[in-house]
N, CA, C and O atoms as a GROMACS GRO file, in nm:
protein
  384
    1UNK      N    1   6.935 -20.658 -20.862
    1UNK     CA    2   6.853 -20.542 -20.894
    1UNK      C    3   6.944 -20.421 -20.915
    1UNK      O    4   7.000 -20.375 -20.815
    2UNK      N    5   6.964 -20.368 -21.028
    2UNK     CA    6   7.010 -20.270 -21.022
    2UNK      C    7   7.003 -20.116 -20.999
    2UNK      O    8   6.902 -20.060 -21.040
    3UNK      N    9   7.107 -20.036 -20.934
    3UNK     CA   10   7.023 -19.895 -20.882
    3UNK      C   11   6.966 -19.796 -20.997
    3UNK      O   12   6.960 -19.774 -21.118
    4UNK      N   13   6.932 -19.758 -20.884
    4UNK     CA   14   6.820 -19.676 -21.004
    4UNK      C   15   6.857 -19.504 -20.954
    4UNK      O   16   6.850 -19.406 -21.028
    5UNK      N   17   6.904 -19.505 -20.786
    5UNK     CA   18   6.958 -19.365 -20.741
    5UNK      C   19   7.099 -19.393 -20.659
    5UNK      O   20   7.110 -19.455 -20.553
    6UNK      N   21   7.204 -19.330 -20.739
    6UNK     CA   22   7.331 -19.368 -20.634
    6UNK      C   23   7.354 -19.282 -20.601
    6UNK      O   24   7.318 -19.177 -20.653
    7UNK      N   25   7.427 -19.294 -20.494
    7UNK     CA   26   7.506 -19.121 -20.392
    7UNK      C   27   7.646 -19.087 -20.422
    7UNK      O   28   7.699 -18.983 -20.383
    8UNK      N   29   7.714 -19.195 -20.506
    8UNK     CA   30   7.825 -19.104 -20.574
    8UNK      C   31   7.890 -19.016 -20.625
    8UNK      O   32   7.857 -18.934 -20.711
    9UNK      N   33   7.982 -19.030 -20.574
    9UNK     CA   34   7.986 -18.794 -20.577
    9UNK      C   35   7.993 -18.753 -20.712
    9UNK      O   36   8.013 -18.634 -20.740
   10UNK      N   37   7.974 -18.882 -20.840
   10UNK     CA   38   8.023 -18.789 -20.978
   10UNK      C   39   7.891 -18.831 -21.035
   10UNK      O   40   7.902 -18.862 -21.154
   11UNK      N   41   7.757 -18.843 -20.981
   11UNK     CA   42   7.676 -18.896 -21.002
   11UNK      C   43   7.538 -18.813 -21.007
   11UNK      O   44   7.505 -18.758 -20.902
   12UNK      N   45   7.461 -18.800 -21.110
   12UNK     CA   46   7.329 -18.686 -21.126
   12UNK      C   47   7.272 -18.686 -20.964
   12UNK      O   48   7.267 -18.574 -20.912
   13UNK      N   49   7.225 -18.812 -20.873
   13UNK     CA   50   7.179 -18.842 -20.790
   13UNK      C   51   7.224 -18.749 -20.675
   13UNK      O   52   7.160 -18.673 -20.601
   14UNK      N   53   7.341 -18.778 -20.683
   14UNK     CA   54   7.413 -18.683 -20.553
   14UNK      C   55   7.410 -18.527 -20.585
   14UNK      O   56   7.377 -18.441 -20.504
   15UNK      N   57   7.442 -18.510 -20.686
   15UNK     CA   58   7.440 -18.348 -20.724
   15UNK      C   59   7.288 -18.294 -20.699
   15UNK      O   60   7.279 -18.182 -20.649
   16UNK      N   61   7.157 -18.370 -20.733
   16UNK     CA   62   7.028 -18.310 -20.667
   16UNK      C   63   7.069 -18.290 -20.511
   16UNK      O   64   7.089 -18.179 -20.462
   17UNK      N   65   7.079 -18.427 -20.430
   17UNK     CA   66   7.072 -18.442 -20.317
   17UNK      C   67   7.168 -18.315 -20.261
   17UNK      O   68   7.128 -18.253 -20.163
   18UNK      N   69   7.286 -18.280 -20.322
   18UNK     CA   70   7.347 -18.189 -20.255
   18UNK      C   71   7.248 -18.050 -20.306
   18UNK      O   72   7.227 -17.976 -20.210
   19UNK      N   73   7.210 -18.021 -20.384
   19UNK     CA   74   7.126 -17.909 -20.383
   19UNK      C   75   6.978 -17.915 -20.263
   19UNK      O   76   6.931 -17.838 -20.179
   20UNK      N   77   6.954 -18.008 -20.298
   20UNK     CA   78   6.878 -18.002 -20.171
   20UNK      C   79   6.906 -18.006 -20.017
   20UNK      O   80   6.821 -17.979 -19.933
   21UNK      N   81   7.033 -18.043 -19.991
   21UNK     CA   82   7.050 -18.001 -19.871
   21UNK      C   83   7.123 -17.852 -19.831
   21UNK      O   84   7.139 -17.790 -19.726
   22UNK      N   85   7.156 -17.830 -19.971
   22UNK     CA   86   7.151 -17.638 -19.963
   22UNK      C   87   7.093 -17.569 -19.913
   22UNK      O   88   7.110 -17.483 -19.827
   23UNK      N   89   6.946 -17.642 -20.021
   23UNK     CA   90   6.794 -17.567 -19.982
   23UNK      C   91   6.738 -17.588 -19.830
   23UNK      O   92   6.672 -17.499 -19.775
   24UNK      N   93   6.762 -17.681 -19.782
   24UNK     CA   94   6.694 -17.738 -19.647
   24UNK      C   95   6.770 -17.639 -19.512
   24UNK      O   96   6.726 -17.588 -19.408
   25UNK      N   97   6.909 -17.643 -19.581
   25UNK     CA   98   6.996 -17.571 -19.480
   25UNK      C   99   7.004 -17.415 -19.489
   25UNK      O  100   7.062 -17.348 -19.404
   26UNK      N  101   6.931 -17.355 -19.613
   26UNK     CA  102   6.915 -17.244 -19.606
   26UNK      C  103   6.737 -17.211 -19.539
   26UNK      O  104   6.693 -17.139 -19.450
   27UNK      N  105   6.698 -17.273 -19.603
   27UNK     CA  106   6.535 -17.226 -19.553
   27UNK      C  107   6.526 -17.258 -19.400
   27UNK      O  108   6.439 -17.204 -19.332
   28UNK      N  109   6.620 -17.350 -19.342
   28UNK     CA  110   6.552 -17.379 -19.226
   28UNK      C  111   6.668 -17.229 -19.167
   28UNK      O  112   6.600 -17.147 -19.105
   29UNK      N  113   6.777 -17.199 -19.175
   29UNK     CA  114   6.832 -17.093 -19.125
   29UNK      C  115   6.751 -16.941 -19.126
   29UNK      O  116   6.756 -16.844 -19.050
   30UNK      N  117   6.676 -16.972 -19.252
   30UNK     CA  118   6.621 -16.850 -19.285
   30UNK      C  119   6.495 -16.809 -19.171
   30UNK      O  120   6.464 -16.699 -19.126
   31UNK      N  121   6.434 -16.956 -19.144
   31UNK     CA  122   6.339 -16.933 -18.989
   31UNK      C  123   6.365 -16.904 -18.904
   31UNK      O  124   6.285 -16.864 -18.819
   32UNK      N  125   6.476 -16.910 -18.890
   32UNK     CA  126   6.552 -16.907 -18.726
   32UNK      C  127   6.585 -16.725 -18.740
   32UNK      O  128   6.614 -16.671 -18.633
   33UNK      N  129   6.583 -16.649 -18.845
   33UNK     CA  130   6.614 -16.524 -18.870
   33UNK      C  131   6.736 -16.487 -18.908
   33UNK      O  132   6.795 -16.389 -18.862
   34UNK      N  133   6.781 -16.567 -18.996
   34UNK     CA  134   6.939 -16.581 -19.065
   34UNK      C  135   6.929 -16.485 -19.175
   34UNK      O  136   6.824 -16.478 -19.238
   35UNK      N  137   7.036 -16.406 -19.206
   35UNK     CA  138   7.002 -16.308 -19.331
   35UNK      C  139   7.112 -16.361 -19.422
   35UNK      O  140   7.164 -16.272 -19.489
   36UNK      N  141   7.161 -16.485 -19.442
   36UNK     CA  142   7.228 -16.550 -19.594
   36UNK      C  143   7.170 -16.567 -19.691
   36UNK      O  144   7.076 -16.646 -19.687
   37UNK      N  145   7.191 -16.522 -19.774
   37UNK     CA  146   7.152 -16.575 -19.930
   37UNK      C  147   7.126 -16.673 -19.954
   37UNK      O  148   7.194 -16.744 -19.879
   38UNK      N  149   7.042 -16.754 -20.040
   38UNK     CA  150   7.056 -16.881 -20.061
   38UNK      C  151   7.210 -16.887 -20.158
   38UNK      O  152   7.261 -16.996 -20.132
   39UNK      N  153   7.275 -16.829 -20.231
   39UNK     CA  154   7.405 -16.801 -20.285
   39UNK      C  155   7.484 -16.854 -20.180
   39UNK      O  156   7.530 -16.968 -20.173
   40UNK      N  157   7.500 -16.723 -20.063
   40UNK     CA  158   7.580 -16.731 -19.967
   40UNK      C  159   7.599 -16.889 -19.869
   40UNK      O  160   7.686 -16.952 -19.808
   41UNK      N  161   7.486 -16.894 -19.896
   41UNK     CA  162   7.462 -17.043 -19.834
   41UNK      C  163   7.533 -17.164 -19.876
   41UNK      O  164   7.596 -17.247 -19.810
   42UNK      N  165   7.502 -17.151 -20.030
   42UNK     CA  166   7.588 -17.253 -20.105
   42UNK      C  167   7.725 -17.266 -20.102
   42UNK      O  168   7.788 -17.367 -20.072
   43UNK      N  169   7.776 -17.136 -20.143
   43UNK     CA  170   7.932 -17.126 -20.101
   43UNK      C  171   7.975 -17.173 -19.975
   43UNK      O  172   8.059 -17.261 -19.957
   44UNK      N  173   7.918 -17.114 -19.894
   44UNK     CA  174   7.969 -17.145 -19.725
   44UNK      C  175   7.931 -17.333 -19.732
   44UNK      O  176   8.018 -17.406 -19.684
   45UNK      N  177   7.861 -17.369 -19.765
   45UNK     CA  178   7.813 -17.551 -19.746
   45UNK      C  179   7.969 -17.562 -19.876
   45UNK      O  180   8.081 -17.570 -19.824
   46UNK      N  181   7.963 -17.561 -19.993
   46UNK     CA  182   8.055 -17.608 -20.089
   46UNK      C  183   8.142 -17.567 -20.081
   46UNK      O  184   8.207 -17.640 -20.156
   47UNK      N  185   8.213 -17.491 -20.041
   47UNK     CA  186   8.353 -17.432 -20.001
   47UNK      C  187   8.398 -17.357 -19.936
   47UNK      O  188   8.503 -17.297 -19.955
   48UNK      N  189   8.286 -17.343 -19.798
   48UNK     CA  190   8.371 -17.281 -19.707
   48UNK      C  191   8.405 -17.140 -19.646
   48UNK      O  192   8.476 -17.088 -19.560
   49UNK      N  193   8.316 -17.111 -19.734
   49UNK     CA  194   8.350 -16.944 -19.804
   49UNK      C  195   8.250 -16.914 -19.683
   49UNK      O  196   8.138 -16.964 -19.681
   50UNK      N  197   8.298 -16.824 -19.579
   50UNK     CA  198   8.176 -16.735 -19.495
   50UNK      C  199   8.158 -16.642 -19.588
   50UNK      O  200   8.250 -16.620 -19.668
   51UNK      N  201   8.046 -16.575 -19.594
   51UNK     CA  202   8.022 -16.443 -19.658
   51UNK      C  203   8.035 -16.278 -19.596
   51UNK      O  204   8.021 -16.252 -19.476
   52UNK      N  205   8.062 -16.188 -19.688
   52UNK     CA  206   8.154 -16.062 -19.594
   52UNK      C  207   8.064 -16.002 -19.514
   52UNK      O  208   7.959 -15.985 -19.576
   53UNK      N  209   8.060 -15.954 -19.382
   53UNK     CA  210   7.984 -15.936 -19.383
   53UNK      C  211   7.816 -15.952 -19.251
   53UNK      O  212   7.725 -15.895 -19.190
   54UNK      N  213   7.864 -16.038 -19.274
   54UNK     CA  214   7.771 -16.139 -19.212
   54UNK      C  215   7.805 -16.171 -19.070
   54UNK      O  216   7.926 -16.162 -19.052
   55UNK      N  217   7.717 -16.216 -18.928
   55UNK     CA  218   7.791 -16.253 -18.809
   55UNK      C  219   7.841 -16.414 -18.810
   55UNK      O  220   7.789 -16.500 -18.881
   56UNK      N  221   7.916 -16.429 -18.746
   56UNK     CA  222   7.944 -16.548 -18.708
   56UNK      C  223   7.826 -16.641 -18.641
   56UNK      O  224   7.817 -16.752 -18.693
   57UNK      N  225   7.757 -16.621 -18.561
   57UNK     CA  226   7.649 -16.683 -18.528
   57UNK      C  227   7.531 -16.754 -18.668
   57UNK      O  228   7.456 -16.852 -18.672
   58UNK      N  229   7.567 -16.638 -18.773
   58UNK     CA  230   7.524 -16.696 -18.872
   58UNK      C  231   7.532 -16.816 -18.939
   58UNK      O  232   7.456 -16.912 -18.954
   59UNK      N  233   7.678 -16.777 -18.987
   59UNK     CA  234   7.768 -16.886 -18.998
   59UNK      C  235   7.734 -17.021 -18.953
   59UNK      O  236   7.677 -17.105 -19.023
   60UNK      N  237   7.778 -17.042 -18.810
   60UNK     CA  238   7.758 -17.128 -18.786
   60UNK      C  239   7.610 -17.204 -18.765
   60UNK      O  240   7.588 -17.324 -18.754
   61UNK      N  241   7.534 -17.114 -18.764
   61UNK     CA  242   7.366 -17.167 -18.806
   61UNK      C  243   7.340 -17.238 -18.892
   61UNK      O  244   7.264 -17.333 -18.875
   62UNK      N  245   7.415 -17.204 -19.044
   62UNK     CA  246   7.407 -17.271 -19.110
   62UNK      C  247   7.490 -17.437 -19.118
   62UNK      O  248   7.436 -17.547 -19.126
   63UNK      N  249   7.669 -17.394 -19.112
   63UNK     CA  250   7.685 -17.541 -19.094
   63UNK      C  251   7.657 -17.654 -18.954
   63UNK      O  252   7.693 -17.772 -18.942
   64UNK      N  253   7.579 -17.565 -18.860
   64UNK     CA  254   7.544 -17.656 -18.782
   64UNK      C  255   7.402 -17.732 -18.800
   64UNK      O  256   7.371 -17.837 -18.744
   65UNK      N  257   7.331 -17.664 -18.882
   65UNK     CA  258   7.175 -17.731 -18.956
   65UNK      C  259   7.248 -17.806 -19.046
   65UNK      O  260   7.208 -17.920 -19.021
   66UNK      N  261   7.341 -17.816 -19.148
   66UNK     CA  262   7.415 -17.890 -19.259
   66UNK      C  263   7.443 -18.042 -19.232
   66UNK      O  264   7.442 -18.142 -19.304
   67UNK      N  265   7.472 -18.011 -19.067
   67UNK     CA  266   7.535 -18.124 -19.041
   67UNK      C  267   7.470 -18.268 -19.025
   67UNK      O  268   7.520 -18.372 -19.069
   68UNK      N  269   7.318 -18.255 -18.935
   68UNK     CA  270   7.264 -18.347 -18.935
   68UNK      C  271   7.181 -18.412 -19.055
   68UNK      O  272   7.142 -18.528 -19.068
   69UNK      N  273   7.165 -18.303 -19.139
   69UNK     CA  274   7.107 -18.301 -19.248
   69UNK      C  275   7.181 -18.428 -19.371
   69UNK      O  276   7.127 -18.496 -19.458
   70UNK      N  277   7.329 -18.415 -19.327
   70UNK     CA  278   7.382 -18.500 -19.422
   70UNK      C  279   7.382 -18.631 -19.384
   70UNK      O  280   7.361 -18.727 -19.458
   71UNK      N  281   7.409 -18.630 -19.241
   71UNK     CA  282   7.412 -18.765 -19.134
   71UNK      C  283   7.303 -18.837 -19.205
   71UNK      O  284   7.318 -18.935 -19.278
   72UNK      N  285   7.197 -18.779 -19.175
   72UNK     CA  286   7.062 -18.842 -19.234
   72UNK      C  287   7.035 -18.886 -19.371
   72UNK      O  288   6.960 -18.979 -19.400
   73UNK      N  289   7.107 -18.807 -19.461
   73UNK     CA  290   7.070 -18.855 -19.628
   73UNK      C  291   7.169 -18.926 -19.645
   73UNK      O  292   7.144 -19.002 -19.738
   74UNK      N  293   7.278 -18.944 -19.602
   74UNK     CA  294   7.377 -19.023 -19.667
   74UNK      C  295   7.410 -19.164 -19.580
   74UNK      O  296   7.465 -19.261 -19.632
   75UNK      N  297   7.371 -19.159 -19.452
   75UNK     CA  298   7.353 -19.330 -19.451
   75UNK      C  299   7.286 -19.432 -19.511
   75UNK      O  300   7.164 -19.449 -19.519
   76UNK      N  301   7.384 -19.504 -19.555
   76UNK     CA  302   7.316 -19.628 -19.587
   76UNK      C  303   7.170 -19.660 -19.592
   76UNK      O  304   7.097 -19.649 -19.493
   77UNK      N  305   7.130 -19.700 -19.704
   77UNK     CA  306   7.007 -19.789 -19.685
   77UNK      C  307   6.953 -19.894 -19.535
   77UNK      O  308   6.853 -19.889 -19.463
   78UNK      N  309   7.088 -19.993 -19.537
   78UNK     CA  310   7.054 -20.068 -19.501
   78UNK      C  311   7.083 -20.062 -19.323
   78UNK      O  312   7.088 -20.164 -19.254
   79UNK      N  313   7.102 -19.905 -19.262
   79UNK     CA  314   7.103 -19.866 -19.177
   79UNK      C  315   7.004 -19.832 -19.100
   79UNK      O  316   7.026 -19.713 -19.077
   80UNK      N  317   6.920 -19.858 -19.053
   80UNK     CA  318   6.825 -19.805 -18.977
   80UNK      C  319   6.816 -19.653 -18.924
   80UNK      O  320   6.913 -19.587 -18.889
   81UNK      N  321   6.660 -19.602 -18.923
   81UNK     CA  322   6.718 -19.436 -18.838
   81UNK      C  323   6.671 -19.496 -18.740
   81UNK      O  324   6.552 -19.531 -18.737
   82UNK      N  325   6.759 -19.520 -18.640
   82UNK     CA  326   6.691 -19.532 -18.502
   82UNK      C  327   6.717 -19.454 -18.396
   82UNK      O  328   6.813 -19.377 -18.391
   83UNK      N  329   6.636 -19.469 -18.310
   83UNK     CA  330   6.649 -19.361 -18.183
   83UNK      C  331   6.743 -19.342 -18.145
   83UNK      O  332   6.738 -19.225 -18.108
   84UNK      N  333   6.882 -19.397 -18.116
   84UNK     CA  334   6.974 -19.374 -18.072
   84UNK      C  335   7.079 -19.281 -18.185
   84UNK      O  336   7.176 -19.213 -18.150
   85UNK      N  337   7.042 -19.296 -18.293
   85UNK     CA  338   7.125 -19.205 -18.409
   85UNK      C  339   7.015 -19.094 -18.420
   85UNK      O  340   7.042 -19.004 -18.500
   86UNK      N  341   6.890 -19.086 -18.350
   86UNK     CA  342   6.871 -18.995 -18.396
   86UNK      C  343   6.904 -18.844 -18.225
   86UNK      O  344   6.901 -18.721 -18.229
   87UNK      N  345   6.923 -18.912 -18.143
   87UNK     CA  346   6.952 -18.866 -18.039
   87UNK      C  347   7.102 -18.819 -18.038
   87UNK      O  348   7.140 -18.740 -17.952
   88UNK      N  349   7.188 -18.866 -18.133
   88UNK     CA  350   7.291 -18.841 -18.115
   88UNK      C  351   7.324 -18.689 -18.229
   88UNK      O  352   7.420 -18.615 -18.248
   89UNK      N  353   7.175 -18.700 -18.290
   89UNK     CA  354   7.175 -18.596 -18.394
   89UNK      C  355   7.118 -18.492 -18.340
   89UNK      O  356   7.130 -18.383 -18.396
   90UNK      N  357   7.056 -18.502 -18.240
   90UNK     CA  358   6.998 -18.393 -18.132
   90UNK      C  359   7.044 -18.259 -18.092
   90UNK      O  360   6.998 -18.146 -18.109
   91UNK      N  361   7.165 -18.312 -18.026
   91UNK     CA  362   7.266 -18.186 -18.012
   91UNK      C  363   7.313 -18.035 -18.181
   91UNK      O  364   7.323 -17.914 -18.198
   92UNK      N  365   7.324 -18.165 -18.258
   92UNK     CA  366   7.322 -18.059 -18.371
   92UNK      C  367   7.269 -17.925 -18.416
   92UNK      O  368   7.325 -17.831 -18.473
   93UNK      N  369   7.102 -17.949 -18.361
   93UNK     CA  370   7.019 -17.860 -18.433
   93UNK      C  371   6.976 -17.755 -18.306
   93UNK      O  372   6.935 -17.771 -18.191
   94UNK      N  373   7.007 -17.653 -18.381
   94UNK     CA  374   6.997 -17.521 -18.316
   94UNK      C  375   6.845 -17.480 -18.228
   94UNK      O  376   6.742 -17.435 -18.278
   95UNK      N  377   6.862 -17.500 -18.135
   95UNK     CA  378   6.750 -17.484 -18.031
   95UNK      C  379   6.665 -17.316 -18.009
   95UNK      O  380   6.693 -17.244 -17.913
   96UNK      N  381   6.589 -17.286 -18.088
   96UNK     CA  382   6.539 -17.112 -18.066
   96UNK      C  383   6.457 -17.094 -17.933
   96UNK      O  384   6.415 -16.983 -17.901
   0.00000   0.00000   0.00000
Protein backbone atom coordinates (compact mmCIF):
# COMPACT_ATOMS: atom_id res chain seq x y z
CA UNK A 1 0.00 0.00 0.00
CA UNK A 2 1.46 2.97 -0.76
CA UNK A 3 1.67 6.33 1.41
CA UNK A 4 -0.45 8.68 0.83
CA UNK A 5 1.08 11.18 3.97
CA UNK A 6 4.88 11.00 4.76
CA UNK A 7 6.78 12.93 7.54
CA UNK A 8 9.83 13.55 5.59
CA UNK A 9 11.42 16.62 6.12
CA UNK A 10 11.51 17.54 2.20
CA UNK A 11 8.04 16.48 1.97
CA UNK A 12 4.47 18.72 1.45
CA UNK A 13 3.22 16.45 4.49
CA UNK A 14 5.71 17.53 6.98
CA UNK A 15 5.85 21.17 6.02
CA UNK A 16 1.77 21.34 6.93
CA UNK A 17 2.46 19.30 10.03
CA UNK A 18 5.23 21.69 10.99
CA UNK A 19 2.92 24.66 10.51
CA UNK A 20 0.60 23.24 12.53
CA UNK A 21 2.52 22.64 15.34
CA UNK A 22 3.45 26.40 15.16
CA UNK A 23 -0.14 27.06 15.37
CA UNK A 24 -0.88 24.64 18.33
CA UNK A 25 2.23 25.99 20.11
CA UNK A 26 1.32 29.43 19.65
CA UNK A 27 -2.44 29.41 20.46
CA UNK A 28 -2.03 27.22 23.30
CA UNK A 29 0.82 29.85 24.73
CA UNK A 30 -1.41 32.52 23.83
CA UNK A 31 -4.02 31.01 26.72
CA UNK A 32 -1.71 30.75 29.20
CA UNK A 33 -1.22 34.80 28.58
CA UNK A 34 1.89 34.74 26.35
CA UNK A 35 2.32 37.99 24.30
CA UNK A 36 4.40 36.25 21.06
CA UNK A 37 3.41 36.71 17.79
CA UNK A 38 2.38 33.98 15.91
CA UNK A 39 5.70 35.32 13.67
CA UNK A 40 7.66 35.35 16.81
CA UNK A 41 6.61 32.00 17.50
CA UNK A 42 7.69 30.56 14.32
CA UNK A 43 11.11 31.87 14.41
CA UNK A 44 11.74 30.87 18.01
CA UNK A 45 10.20 26.92 17.02
CA UNK A 46 12.37 27.16 13.40
CA UNK A 47 15.40 28.75 14.44
CA UNK A 48 15.77 29.60 17.62
CA UNK A 49 15.48 33.09 17.42
CA UNK A 50 13.95 34.43 21.00
CA UNK A 51 12.28 37.60 20.14
CA UNK A 52 13.61 41.21 21.51
CA UNK A 53 12.05 41.95 23.95
CA UNK A 54 10.06 39.55 25.32
CA UNK A 55 10.55 37.56 28.98
CA UNK A 56 12.17 34.50 29.22
CA UNK A 57 9.35 32.74 30.88
CA UNK A 58 7.88 33.32 27.58
CA UNK A 59 10.23 31.79 25.78
CA UNK A 60 10.29 28.97 27.33
CA UNK A 61 6.37 28.55 27.32
CA UNK A 62 6.57 28.20 24.09
CA UNK A 63 9.37 25.59 23.48
CA UNK A 64 8.20 23.77 26.36
CA UNK A 65 4.40 23.33 24.76
CA UNK A 66 6.59 22.47 21.30
CA UNK A 67 7.95 19.75 22.83
CA UNK A 68 5.33 17.29 23.57
CA UNK A 69 3.54 18.38 20.72
CA UNK A 70 6.18 16.87 18.41
CA UNK A 71 6.69 13.67 20.63
CA UNK A 72 3.15 13.06 19.71
CA UNK A 73 2.94 13.78 15.84
CA UNK A 74 5.99 12.29 14.89
CA UNK A 75 5.92 8.83 16.35
CA UNK A 76 5.48 6.20 14.41
CA UNK A 77 2.33 4.77 13.31
CA UNK A 78 2.95 1.66 14.46
CA UNK A 79 3.65 2.95 18.02
CA UNK A 80 1.01 3.05 20.29
CA UNK A 81 0.02 6.33 22.51
CA UNK A 82 0.00 4.67 25.59
CA UNK A 83 -0.22 5.64 29.10
CA UNK A 84 3.10 5.34 29.94
CA UNK A 85 4.37 7.74 26.92
CA UNK A 86 1.83 9.72 27.68
CA UNK A 87 2.88 10.22 31.37
CA UNK A 88 6.20 10.70 30.47
CA UNK A 89 4.84 13.67 28.36
CA UNK A 90 3.24 15.05 31.47
CA UNK A 91 5.99 16.87 32.90
CA UNK A 92 6.29 18.90 29.65
CA UNK A 93 3.21 20.91 29.68
CA UNK A 94 3.05 23.96 31.57
CA UNK A 95 0.78 23.65 34.58
CA UNK A 96 -1.37 27.31 35.19
Amino acid sequence: MPKIFSLQEDTFGRDILNRLLIDLSWASSVLEGNTYSRLDTERLIKFGQAAEGKDAMETQMILITNLPLNIWCLIPSTLALTRKLLLFCMPFFPMG
